[in-house]
C-alpha positions in Angstrom: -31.2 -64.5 47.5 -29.2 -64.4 44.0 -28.4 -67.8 44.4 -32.2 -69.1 45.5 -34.1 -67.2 41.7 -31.7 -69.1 39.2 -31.9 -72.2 41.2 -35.6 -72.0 41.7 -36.1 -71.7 37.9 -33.9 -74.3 36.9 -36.0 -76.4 39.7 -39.3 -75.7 37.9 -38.1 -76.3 34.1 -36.1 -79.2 34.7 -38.8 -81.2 35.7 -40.0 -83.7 33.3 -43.4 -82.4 31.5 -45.7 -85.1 28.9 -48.4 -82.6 28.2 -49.5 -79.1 28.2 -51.8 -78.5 31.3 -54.1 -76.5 30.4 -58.4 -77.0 28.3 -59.7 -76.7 24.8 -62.1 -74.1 24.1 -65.8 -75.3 24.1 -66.1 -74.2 21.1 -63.5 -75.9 19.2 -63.8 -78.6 16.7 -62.5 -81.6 18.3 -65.5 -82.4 20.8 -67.8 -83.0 17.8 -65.3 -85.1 16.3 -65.0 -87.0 19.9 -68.5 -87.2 20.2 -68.8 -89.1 16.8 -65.8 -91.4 17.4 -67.8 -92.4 21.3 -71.0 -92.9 19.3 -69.2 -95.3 16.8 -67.3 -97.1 20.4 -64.3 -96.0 19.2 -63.6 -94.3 22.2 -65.0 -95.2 25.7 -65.5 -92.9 29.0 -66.2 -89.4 26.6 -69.2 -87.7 28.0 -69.9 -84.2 26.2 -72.0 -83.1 29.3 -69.3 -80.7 30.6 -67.0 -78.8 28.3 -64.1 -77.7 28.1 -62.2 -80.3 28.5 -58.3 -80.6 29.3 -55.8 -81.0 27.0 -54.7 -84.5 28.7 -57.7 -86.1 28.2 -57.7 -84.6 24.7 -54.5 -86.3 23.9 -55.5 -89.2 26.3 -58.8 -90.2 23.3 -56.5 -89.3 20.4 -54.0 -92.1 21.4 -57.6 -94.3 22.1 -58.3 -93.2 18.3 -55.7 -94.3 16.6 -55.7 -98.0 17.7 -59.0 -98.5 15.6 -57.9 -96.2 12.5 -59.6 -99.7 10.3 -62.6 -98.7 12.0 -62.8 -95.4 10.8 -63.8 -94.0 7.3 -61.4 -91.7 4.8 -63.2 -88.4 6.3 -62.6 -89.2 9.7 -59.0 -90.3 8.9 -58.2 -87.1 7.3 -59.6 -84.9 10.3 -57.6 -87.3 12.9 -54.3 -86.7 11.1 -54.9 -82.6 11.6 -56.1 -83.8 15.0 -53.1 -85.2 16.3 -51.1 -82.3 14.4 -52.9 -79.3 16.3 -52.4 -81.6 20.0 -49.5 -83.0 18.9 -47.6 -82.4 21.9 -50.2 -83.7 24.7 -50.3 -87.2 21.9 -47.0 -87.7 22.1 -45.1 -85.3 23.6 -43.4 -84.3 20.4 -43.7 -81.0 18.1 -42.4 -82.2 14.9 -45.5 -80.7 13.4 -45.1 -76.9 15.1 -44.3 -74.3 13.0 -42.9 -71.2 14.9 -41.6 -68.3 13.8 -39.6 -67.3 16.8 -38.1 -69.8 19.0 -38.0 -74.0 18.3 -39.2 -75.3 15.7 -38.4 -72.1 13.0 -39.3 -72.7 9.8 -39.2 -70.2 6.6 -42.6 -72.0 5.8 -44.3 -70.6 8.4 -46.9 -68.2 7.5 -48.4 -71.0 5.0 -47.2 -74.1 5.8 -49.7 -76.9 6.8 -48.1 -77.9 10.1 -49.4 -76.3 13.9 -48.2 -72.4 13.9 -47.5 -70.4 16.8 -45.5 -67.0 16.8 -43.9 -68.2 19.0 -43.3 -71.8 21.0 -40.2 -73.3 23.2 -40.2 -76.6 25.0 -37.1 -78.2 25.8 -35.4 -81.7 26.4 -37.5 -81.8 29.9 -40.4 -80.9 28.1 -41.3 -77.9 29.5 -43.8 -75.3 27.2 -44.2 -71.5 26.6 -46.9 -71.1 23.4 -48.2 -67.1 22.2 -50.0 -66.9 19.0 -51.9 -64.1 17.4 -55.4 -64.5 16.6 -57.7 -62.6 14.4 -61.1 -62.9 12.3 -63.3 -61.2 10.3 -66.6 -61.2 9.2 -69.5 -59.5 7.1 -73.4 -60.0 7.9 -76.0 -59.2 5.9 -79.7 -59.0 6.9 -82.8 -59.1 5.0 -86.2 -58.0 7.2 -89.4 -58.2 6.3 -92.8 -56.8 8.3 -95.1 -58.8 9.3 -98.0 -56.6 8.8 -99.3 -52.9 8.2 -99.4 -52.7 11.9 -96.0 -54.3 13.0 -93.3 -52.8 10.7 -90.3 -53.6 12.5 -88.4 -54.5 9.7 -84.4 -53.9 10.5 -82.5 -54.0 7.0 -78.7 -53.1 6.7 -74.7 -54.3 6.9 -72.4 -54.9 9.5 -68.5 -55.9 9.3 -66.1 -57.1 12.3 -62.8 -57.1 12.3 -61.7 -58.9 15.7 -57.8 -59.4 16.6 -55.3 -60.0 19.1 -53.5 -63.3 21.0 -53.1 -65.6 23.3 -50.2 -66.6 25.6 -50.3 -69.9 28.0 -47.3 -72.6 29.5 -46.9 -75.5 31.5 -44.8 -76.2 34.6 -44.1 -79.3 36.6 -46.4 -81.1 34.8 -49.4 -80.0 37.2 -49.5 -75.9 36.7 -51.4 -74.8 33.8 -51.9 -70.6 32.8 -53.8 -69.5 29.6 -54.3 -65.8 29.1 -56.8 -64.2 25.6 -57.1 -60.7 24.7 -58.6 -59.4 21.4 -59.8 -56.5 20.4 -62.3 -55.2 18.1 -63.9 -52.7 16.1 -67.4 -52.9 13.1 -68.7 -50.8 10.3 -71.9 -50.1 9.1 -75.1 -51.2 11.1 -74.1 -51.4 15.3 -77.7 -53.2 15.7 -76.4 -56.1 13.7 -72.7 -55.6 15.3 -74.4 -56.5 18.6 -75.6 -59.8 17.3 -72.1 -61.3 17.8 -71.3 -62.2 21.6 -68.3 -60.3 21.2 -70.0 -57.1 20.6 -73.4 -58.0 22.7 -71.9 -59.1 26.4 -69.0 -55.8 26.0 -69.9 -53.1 28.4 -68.2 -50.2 26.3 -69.1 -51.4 23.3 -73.1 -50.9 24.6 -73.2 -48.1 27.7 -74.6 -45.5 26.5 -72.2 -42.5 26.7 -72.4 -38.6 26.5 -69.8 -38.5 24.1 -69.1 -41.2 21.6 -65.8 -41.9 22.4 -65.4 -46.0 22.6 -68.1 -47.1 21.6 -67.1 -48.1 18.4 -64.7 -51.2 20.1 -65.2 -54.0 21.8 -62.5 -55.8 23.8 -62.7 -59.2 25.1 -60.0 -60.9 27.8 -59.8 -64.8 29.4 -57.6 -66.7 30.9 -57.3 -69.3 33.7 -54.8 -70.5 36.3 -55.3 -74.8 36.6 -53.7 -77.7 38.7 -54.2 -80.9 37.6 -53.0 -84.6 37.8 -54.2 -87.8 37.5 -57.2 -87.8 39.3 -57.8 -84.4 40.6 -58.4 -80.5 38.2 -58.2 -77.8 40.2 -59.4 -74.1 38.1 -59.7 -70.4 38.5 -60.8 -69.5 35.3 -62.6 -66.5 33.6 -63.6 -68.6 30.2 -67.1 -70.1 28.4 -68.3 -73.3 30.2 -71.1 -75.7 28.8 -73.6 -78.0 31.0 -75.8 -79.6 29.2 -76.6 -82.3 26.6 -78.3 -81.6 23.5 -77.7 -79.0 20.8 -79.3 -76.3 23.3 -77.7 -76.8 26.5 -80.3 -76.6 29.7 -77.8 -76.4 32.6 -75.4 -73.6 31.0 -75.5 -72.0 28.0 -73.3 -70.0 25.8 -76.8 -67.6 26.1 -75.2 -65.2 28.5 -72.0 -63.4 29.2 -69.4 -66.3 30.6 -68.5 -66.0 34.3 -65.6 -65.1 37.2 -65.3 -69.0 38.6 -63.6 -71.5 40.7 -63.8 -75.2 39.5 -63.0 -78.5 41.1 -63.5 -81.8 39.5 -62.3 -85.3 40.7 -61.8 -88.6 38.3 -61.6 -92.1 40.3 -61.9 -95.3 38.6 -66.0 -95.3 37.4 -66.7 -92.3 39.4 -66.5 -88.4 38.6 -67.7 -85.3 40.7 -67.8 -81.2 39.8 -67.7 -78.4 41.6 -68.4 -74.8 40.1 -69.3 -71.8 42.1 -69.0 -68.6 39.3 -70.0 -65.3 39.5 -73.3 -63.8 37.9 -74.3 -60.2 37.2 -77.8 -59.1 38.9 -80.4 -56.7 38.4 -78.6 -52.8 37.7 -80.3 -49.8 39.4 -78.7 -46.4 38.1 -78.3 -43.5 41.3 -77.4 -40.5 41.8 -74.3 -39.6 43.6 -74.8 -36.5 46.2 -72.1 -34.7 45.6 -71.5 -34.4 42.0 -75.4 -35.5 41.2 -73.8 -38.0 38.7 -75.7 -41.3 37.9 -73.9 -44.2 38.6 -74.4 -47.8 38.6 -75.3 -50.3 41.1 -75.0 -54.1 40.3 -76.4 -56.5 43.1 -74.2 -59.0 44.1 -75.3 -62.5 42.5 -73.8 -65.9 42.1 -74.6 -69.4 40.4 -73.6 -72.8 42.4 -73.3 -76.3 40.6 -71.7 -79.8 41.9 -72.7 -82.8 40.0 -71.9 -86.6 41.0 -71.6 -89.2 38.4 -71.2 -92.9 37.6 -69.6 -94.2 34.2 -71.9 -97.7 34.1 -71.6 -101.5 32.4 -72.2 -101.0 28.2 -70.8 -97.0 28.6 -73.6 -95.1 30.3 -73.4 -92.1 32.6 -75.5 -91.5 35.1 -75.7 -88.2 36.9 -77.3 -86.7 40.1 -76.5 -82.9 40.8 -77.6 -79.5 41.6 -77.6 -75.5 41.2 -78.3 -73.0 43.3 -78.4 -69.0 42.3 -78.0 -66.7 45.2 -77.9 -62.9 45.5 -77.2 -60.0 48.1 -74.0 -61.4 49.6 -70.6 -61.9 47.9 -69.9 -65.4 49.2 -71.5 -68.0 51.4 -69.4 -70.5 53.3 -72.6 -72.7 52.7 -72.3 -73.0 49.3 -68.2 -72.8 48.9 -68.0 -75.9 50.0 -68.2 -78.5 47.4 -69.2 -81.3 49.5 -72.5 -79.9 50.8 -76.3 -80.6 50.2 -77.3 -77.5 48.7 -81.0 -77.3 49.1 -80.2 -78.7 52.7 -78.3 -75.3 52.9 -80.6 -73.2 51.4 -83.6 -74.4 54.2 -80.7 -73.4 56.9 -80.1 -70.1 54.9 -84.1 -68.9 55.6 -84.7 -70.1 52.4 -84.0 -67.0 50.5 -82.2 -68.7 47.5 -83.5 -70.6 44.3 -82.6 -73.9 44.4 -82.6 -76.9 41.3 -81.9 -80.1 41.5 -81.4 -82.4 38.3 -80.6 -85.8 36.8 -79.0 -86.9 33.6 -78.2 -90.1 32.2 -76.7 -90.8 28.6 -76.1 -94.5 26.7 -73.6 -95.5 24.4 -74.4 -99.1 24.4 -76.0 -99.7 21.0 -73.2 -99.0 18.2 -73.6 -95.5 15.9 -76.2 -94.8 18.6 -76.3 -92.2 21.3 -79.6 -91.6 23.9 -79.8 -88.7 26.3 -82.2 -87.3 29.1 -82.2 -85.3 31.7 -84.8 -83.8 34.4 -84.7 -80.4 36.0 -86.8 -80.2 39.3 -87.2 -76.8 39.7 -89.4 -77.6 42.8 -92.3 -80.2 42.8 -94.3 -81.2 45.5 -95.3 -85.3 44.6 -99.0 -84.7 47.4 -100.2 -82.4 43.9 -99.1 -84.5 40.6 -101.7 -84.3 38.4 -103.3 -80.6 39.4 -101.3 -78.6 37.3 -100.1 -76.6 40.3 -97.7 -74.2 39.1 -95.2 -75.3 42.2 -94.5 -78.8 40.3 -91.6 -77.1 38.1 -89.5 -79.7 35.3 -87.4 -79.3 32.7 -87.0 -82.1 30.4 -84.5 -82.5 27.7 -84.2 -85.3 25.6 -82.6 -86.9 22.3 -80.6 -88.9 20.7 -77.1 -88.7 18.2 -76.7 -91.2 15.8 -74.1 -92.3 13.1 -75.7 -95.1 11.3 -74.9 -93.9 8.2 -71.1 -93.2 8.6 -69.7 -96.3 6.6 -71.7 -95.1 3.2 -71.6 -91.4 4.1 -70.0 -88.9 6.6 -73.4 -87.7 7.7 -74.6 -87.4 11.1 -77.7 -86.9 12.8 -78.9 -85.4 15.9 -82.4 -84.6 17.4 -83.3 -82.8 20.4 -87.0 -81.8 22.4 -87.0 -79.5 25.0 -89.6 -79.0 27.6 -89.6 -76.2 30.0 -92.7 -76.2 32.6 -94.1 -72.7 33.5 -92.1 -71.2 36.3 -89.1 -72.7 35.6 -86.0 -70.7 35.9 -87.8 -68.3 37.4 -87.9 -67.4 41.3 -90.5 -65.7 43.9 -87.7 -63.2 44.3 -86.9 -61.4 40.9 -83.2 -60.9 41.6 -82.7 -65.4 42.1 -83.8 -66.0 38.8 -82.1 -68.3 36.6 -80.1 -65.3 34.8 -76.9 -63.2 34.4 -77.2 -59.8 33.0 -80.5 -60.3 31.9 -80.1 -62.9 29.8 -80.8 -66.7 30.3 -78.1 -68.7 31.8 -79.5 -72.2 30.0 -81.5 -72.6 27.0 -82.5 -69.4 25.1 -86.1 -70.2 25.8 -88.7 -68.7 28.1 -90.1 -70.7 30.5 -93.7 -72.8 29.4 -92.3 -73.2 26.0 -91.1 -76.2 24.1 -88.3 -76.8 21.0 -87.8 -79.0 18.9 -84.4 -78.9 17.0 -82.6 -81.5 14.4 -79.6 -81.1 13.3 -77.3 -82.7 10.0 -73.2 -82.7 9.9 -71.7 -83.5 7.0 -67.5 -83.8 7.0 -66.6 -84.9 3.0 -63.3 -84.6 3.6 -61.1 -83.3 6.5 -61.0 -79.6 5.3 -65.2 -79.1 4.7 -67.8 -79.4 7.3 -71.7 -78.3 6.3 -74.4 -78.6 9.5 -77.7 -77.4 8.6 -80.2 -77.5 11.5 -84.1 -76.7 11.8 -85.8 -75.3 15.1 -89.6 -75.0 16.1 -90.8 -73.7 19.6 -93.9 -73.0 20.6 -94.4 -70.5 24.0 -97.3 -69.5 26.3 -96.6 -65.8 26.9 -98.1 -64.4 30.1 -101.5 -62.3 29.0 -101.0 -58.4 29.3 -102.9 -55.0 29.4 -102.4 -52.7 25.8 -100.0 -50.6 28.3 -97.7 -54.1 28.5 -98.3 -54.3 32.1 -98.4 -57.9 33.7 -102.5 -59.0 33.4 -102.3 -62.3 34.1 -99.5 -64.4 35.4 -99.0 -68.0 33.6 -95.5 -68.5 34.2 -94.5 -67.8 30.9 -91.8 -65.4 31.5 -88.8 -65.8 33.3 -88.7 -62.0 34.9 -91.7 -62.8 36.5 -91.9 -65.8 39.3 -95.2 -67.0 41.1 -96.7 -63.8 43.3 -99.0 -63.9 46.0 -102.0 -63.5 43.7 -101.2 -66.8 41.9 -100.1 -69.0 44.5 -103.5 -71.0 44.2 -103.3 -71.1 40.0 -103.7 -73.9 38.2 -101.1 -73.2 35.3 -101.7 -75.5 32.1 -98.4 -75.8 29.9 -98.5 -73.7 27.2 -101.2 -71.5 28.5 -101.4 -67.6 27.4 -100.7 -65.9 24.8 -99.2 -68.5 22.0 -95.7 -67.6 20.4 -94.1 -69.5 17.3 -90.6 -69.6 16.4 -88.9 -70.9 13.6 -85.3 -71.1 12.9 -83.5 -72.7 9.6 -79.6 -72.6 9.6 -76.9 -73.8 7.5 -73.6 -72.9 7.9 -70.2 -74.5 6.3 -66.6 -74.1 6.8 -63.6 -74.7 4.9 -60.2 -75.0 6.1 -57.6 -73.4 3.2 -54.3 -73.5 4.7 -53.8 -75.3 8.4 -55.5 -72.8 10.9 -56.6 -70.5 8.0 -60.2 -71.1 7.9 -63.2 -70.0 5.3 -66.9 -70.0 7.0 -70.6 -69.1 5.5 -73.7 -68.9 7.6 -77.2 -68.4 6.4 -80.0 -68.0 8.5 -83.8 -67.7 8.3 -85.5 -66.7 11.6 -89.4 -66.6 12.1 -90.3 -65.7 15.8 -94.7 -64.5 16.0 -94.4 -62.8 19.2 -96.7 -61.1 20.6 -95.3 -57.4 21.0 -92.3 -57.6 18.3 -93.2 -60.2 15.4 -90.2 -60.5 12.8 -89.1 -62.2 10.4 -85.7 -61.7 8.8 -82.7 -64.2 6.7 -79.1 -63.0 7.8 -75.9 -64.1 5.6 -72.2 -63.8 7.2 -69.1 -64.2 5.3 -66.2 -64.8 7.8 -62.2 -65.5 8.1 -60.6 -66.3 11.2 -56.6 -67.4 11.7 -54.0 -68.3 14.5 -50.9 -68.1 13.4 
């Protein structure tokens, strides 16, 4: 047995690795900048419908990129060089631009230097990885509230500051095993209300319970990781970190809306064709007991899960087309039904006594025309084609549409995107409250409630490689269901997703937009500035105008923030 662990290990690192296995956050940097260089056909096969994606296929389009540098302005130039830098490794295979201060790579320039840092990083001749890095942030928000009215004062006025800090840890073996693990931790001053604006603070379970003693609940903590197999053709994932579905600048499949989920992926890649598989773990409705024999409350979370596989064709002039489905089911841990990734879902849930909320959807984006980008996509929530026409609130759709252009690249690094979202009454909702399209109360797509619309446009500007500025406008309008003075349910229009169609309403004829009418308005502008290589400087400013019914406000928040990896 002495002899089998040594040779075991020398059997797993002496195998030849080209890239680290393993995804890029959704929420980094790079799939904007891919989405611009597919837009301008500098790249071919990128679709942004599912994020994250891995770091092959991130290193895959940089090599793509940098056989039409001519192509390319002095911006986009200057954010490819740091680019390849940060991913490095999976472009070449090389880390001649890693700083680390323990291990390869060490370099007295470290904590300022311009080059990729890590505390620590080893790879070897045979190209086998370890990576940790420490991660940390800051940031300071300011809100400035205003009533509406004499009658609805709900003006919230104060400070908050984060501080948010901890690392990361991941590595690659035999060039198909993949392991990424986060952890931070985190603490705020000054107003907790505005504290739990941030997801960090909002989706942490200590952070909000509410406590007989204090003690905790000034921190949040925050862990993911993920396990992943992949080669050429096949990505394999049981992960516990933020997944996007959805095109558009509000995503109507899956959001960043609610807290991220428990999951097991699948995806397969041959030639023009691509399919996904993801079954993840939701949060249902809580009901607080009482245990008998210390006459304690405690907690009781039903069991609730979200189901998605998607099929897809990459077409002639680079368009996608896409067929898939969801399904949310609750009261039972797993379903053999729905586990398998090559099933008809709503086929299933017919077999399954129909007790589950089923969508099916299609999506289709084009690239063909140069600087251009179209998108649309149709949710069927459930329709019945005998009753087009009557407003019968069974005919369910969601449609979201846009486009992304770049036109103006050449003279100026400016892009433009546009976006209108359409949500029929009763979407996302369910006859059964605990199916509906949720996790832990909060929406698992668009932030919107159903029979409501938004419009939202959006400008990026990159000057140079270090400064980005986005400013984007949103406008919804929403038909809120009609209720008593005691805010009990009066009259049901769909316009809320905790309440699906009841016996009562089964023979409504539900207009869109109907009931009580809501406004929002939302300006942002935010801008980031990157001092030193993964030292970065960000501002947001904010103006939000939402006319609800029970809780009009109106209020402009301003954050100051630092974040660094080193």
């Amino acid at each position: 047995m002495k002899k089998v662990i040594p040779f075991l290990f020398v059997l797993i690192f002496a195998f030849q690795i080209k890239a680290q296995v393993g995804y890029v956050e959704a929420s980094h940097p790079i799939y904007q900048f891919l989405e611009r260089m597919s837009v301008r056909k500098i790249i071919s096969s990128y679709n942004s419908f599912e994020l994250p994606k891995s770091k092959k296929e991130i290193g895959k389009w940089l090599r793509e990129i940098d056989k039409s540098l001519y192509k390319m302005n002095s911006a986009d130039k200057a954010i490819f060089r740091q680019f390849k830098s940060e991913f490095e490794y999976e472009y070449s295979g090389k880390t001649d631009r890693y700083y680390s201060l323990i291990g390869n790579g060490i370099s007295n320039n470290y904590p300022l230097g311009d080059k990729e840092k890590y505390l620590y990083f080893y790879n070897d001749k045979n190209k086998s990885s370890f990576y940790v890095n420490l991660i940390a942030n800051a940031k300071f928000i300011n809100r400035n509230s205003q009533p509406f009215n004499y009658y609805y004062n709900f003006a919230e006025n104060g400070n908050s500051a984060l501080v948010n800090f901890g690392g990361r840890i991941g590595g690659t073996f035999y060039d198909k095993f993949g392991f990424q693990i986060k952890g931070t931790n985190g603490t705020y001053r000054g107003s907790k209300k505005l504290a739990d604006t941030f997801p960090e603070a909002k989706f942490n379970y200590k952070f909000n319970e509410t406590q007989k003693s204090n003690v905790g609940s000034n921190y949040f903590d925050n862990t993911e990781g993920y396990a992943a197999y992949q080669n050429n053709w096949l990505q394999l994932k049981i992960g516990s970190d933020r997944n996007l579905f959805g095109e558009g600048i509000l995503k109507d499949i899956l959001s960043d809306n609610s807290p991220r989920q428990d999951y097991i992926s699948l995806k397969l890649n041959y030639m023009n064709f691509s399919y996904t598989f993801y079954h993840a773990k939701l949060l249902g409705l809580v009901h607080i007991n009482n245990d008998y024999a210390t006459n304690e409350p405690y907690k009781q979370i039903n069991a609730k899960n979200f189901v998605y596989h998607r099929f897809g064709i990459h077409l002639f002039n680079n368009s996608f087309f896409n067929v898939g489905e969801m399904i949310i089911y609750s009261f039972r841990e797993f379903d053999l039904a729905y586990l398998n990734p090559f099933n008809f879902y709503k086929s299933s849930e017919h077999a399954n006594q129909d007790r589950d909320n089923s969508l099916l959807f299609f999506d289709f984006s084009n690239y063909s025309l140069t600087n251009w980008k179209f998108f649309a996509s149709v949710v069927i929530d459930d329709f019945d084609f005998s009753k087009i026409g009557t407003h019968w609130l069974g005919n369910q759709i969601m449609l979201n549409t846009g486009f992304y252009t770049t036109i103006l690249n050449k003279l100026l690094p400016l892009d433009f995107e546009a976006q209108y979202l359409r949500i029929d009454p009763y979407v996302y909702t369910h006859r059964f409250l605990y199916n509906n399209y949720t996790n832990f109360y909060y929406n698992l797509g668009a932030p919107l409630q159903p029979n409501s619309y938004a419009l939202v446009l959006k400008f990026i500007y990159t000057p140079t490689g270090k400064l980005k500025f986005d400013f984007s406008f949103l406008y919804s309008e929403h038909g809120e269901n009609y209720y008593s003075q005691e805010h009990m349910l009066d009259e049901n229009v769909g316009g809320n997703i905790w309440y699906g169609y009841r016996e009562v309403d089964l023979h409504n004829s539900t207009k869109f937009l109907a009931g009580n009418r809501e406004y929002l308005t939302k300006i942002k502008f935010k801008g980031a500035y990157e001092v030193l290589n993964n030292y970065y400087l960000f501002l947001r400013a904010e103006y939000v105008n939402n006319k609800e019914i029970f809780y009009p406000k109106s209020y402009l928040d301003l954050l100051l923030g630092f974040s660094l990896i080193i």
